[in-house]
SERO-4910 file (N, C-alpha, C, O; in steps of 0.05 Angstrom, whole numbers):
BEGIN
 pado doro    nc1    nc2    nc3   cac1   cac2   cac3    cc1    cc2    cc3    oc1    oc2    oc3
  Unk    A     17    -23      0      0      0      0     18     25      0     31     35     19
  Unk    A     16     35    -30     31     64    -31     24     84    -11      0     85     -9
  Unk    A     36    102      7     25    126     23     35    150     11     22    170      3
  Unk    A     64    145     11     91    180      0    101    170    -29    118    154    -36
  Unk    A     81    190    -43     99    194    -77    112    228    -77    104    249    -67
  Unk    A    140    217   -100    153    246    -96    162    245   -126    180    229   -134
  Unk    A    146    265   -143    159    264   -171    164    295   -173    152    316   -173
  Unk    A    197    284   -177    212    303   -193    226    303   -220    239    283   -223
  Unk    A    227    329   -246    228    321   -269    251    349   -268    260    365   -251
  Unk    A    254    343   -294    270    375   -303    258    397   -319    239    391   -334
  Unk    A    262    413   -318    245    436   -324    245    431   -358    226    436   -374
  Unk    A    268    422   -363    270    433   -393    259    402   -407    257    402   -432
  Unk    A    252    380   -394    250    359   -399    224    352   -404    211    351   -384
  Unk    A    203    343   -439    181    344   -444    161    322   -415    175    312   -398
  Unk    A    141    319   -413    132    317   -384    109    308   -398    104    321   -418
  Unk    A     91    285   -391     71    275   -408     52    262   -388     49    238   -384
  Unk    A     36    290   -369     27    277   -340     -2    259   -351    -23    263   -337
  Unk    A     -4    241   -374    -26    213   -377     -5    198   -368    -12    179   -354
  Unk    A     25    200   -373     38    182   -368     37    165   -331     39    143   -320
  Unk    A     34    194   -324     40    187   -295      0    183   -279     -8    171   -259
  Unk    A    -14    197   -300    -40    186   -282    -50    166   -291    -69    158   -278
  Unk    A    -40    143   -323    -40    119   -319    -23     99   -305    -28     75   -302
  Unk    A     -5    110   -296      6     89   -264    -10     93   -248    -25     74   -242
  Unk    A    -13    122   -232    -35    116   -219    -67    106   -213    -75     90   -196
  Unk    A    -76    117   -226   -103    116   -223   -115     80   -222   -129     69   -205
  Unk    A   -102     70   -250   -116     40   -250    -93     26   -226    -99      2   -222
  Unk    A    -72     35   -211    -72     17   -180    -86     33   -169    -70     45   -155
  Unk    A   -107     43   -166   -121     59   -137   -101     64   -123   -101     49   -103
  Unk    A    -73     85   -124    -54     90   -107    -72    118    -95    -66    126    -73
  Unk    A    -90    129   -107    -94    154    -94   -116    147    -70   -123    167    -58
  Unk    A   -127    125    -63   -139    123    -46   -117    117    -21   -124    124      2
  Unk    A    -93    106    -23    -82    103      4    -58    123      9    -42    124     27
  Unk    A    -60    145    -19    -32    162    -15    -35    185      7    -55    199      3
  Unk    A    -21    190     27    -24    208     49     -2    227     44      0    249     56
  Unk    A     18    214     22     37    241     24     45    250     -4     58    233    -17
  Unk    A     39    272    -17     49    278    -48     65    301    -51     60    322    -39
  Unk    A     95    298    -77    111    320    -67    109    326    -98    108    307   -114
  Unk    A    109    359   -109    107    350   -138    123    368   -144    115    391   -141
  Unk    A    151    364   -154    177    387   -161    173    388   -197    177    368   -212
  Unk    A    167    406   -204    161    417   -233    154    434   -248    161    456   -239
  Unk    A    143    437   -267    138    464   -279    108    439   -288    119    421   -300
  Unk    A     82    436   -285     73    415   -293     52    444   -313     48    465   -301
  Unk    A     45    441   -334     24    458   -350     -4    451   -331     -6    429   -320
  Unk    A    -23    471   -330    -36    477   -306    -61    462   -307    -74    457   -286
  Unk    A    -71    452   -341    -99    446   -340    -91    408   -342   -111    394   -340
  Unk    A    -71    398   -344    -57    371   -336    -58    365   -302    -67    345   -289
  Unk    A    -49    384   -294    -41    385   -264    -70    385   -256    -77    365   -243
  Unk    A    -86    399   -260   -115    402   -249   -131    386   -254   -155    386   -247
  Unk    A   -117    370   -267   -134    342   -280   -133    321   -271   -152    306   -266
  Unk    A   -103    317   -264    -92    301   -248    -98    304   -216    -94    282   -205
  Unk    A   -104    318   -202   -116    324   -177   -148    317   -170   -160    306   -152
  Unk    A   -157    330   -201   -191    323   -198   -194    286   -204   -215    273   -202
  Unk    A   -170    275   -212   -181    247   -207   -180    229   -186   -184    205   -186
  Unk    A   -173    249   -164   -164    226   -140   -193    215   -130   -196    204   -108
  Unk    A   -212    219   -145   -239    217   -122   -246    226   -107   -238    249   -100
  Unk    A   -269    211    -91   -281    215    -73   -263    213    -44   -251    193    -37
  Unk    A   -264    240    -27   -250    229     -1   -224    223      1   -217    207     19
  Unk    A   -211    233    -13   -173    219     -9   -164    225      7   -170    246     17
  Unk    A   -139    205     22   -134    208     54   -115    221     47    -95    215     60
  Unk    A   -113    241     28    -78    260     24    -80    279     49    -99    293     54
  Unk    A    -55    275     65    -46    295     81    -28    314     84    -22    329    102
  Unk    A    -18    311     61     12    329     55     17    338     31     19    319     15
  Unk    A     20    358     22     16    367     -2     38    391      1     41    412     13
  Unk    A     54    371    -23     89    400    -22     86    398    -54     87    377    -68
  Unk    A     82    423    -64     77    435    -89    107    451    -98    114    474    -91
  Unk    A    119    437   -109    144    465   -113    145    457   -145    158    442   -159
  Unk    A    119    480   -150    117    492   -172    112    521   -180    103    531   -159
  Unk    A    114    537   -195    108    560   -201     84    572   -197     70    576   -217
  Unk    A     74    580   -170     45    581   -150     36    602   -176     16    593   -186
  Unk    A     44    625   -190     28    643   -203     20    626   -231      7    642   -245
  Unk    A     22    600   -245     11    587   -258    -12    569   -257    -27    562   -274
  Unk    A    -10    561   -222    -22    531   -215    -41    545   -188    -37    542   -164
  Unk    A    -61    561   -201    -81    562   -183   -103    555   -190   -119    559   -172
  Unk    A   -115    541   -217   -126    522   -211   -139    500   -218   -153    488   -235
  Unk    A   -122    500   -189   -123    462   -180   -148    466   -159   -153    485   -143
  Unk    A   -158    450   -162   -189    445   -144   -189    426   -123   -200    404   -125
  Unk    A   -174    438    -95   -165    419    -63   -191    407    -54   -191    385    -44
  Unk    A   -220    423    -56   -237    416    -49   -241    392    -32   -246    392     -8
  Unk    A   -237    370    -47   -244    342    -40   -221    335    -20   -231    319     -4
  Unk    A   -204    338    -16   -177    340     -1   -194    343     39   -186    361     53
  Unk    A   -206    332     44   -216    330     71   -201    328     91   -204    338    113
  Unk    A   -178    310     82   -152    313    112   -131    326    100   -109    318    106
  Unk    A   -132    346     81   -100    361     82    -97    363    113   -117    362    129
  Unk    A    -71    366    121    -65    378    139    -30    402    139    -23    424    149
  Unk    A    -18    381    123      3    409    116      2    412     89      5    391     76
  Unk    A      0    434     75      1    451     48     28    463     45     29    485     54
  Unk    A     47    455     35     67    476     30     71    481     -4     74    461    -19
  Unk    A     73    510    -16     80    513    -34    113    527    -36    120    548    -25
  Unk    A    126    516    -48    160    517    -55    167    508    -74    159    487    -83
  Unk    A    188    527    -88    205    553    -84    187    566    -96    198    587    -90
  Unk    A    171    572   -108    159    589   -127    151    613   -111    143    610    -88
  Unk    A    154    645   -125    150    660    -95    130    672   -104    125    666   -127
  Unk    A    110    691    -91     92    708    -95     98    733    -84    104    735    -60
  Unk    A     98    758   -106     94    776    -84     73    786    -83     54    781    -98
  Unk    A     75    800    -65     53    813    -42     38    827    -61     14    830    -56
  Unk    A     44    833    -76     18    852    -99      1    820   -107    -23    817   -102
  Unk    A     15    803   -117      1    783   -125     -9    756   -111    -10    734   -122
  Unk    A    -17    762    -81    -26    742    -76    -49    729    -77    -57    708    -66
  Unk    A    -63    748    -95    -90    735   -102    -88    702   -110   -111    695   -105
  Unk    A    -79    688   -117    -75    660   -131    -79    639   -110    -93    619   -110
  Unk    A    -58    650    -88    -63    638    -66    -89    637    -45    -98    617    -35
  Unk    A    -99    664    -42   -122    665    -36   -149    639    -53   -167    627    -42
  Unk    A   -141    640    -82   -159    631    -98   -162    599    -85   -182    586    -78
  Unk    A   -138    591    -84   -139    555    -82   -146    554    -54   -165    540    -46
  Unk    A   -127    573    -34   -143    561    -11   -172    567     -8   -185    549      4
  Unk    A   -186    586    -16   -209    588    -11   -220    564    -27   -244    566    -23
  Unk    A   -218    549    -37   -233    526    -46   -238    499    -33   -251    480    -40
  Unk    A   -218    505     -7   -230    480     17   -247    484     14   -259    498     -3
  Unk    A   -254    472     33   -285    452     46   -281    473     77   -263    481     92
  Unk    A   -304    476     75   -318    501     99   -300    508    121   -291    530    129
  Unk    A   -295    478    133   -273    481    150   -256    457    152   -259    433    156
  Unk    A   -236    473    148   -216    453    138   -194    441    174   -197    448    197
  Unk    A   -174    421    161   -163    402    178   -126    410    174   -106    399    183
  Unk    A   -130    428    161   -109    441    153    -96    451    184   -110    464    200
  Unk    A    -63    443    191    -50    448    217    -20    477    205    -12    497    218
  Unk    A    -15    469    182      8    476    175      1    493    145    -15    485    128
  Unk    A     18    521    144     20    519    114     44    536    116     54    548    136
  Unk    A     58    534     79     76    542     84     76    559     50     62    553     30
  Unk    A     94    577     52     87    596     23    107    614     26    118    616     48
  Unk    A    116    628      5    139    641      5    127    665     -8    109    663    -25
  Unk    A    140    693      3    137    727    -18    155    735    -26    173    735     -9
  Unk    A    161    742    -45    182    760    -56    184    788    -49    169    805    -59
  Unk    A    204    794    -32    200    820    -29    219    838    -35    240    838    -21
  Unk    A    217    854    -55    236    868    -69    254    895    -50    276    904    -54
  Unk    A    227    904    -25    221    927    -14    209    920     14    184    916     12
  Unk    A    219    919     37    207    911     57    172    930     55    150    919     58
  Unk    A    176    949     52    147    962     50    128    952     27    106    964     24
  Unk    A    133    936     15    118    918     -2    100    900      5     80    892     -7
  Unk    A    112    892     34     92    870     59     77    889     72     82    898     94
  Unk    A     55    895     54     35    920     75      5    909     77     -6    899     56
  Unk    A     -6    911     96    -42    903    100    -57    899     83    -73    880     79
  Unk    A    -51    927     64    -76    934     38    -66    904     25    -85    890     18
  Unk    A    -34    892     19    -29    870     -4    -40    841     12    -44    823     -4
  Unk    A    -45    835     37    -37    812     44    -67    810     57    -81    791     50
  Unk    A    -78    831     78    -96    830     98   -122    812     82   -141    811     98
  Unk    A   -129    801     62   -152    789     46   -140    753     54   -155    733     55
  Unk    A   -113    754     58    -94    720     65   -102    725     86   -121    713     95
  Unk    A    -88    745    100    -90    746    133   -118    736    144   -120    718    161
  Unk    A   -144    752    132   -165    749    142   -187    723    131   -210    717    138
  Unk    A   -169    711    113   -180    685    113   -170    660    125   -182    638    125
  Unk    A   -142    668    137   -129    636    158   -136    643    177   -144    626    194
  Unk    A   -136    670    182   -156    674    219   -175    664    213   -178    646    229
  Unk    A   -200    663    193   -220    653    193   -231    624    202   -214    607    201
  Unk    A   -259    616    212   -261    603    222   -258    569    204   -261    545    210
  Unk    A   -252    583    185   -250    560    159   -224    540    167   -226    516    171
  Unk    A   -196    556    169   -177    553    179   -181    551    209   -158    552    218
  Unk    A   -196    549    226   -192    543    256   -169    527    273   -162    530    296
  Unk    A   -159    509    251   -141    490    264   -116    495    259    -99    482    272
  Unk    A   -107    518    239    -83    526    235    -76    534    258    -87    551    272
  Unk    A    -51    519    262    -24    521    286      1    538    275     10    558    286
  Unk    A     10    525    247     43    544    240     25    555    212      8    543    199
  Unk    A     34    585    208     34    594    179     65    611    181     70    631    194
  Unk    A     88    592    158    110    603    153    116    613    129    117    601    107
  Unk    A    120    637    135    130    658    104    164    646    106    180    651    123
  Unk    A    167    633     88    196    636     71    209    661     59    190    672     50
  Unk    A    228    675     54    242    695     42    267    685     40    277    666     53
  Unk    A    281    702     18    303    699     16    326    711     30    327    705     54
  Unk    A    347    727     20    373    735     49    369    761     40    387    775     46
  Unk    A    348    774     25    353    798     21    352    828     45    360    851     47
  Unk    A    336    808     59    321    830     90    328    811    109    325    787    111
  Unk    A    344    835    125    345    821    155    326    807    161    304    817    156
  Unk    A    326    781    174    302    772    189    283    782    204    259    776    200
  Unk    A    294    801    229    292    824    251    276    834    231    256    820    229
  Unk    A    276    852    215    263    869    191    239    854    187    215    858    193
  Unk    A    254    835    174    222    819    162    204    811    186    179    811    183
  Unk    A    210    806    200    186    790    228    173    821    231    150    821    223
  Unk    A    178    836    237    172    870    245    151    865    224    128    857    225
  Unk    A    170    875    199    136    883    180    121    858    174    105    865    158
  Unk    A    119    840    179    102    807    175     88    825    196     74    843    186
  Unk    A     91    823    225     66    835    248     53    853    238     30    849    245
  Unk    A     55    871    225     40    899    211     18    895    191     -4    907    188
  Unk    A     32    875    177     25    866    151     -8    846    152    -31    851    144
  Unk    A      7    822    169     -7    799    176    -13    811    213      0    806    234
  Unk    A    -27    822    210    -45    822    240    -53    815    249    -47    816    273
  Unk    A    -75    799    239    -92    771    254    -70    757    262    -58    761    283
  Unk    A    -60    733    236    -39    720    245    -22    722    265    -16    702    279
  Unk    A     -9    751    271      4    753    293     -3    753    299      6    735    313
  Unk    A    -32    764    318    -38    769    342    -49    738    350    -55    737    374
  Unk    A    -53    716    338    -46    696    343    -25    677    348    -27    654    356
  Unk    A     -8    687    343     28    676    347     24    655    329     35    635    339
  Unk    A     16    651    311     22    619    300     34    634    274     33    618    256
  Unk    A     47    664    265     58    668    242     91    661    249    100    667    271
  Unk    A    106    649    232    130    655    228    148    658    202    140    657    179
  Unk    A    174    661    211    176    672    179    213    657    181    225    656    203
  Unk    A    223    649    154    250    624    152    260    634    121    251    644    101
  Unk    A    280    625    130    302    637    101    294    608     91    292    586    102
  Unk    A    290    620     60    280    593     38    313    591     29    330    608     28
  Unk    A    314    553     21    334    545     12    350    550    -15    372    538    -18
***
């Protein structure tokens, strides 16, 4: 019984995802997979295709996306009942553009089982992490949808002191902080 698949390809390398959802699908691997890691550039209406076939109810609990988040929003998590950690990596967003992100998570299920997420911003300009860009993220993981969220970690790169960045993350993300479960980690 499959649980942890981890496919990684090369960017420049042609990618033929019937290939990979005829392994899966006819073993029923998506009914017992709890852990999926997907490192790629995958074209978006393949990828979304590939997600909408896991069925009814899939026991996926881990979901590490390190793909290009401003291409792959959407994928339809809906059915995804026990996510519990979401991470998207390396792909960054900035703060003008985090609508994408907003898009997929708002497509749980009312209230979700979600403990962990993790997402990265590009920040060119520490003042680029401001309320008006983010407070629509902010005010949907406070929401009661998200209730069970424990960690939400912003990734960045070495461009801003840390010290710096945690400062404007509090400003930025309000709710979050004033719940302590925001933190923020130099991406690899």
């Amino acid at each position: 019984m499959l649980q942890s698949v981890y496919i990684h390809y090369g960017f420049d390398e042609p990618f033929d995802i019937g290939i990979l959802k005829g392994w899966f699908l006819p073993l029923d691997v998506t009914a017992t997979l709890k852990s999926l890691d997907v490192w790629g550039n995958f074209e978006v209406e393949p990828l979304a295709s590939f997600f909408s076939n896991f069925g009814p109810n899939p026991v996926l609990e881990c979901l590490r996306l390190h793909v290009d988040p401003e291409f792959h929003f959407d994928i339809d998590l809906s059915s995804f009942l026990h996510l519990q950690r979401i991470s998207f990596f390396p792909g960054f967003f900035h703060a003008e553009s985090i609508g994408g992100l907003i898009r997929v998570l708002s497509r749980l299920t009312a209230v979700t089982h979600v403990v962990e997420l993790t997402f990265s911003i590009e920040l060119r300009r520490l003042d680029g992490l401001r309320h008006e860009d983010v407070g629509p993220l902010d005010d949907l993981l406070s929401s009661e949808k998200f209730q069970y969220l424990e960690i939400v970690t912003i990734l960045h790169d070495f461009r801003h002191p840390l010290r710096q960045l945690r400062q404007a993350g509090k400003e930025a993300f309000l709710r979050l902080s004033q719940c302590r479960i925001l933190r923020f980690e130099v991406s690899e």
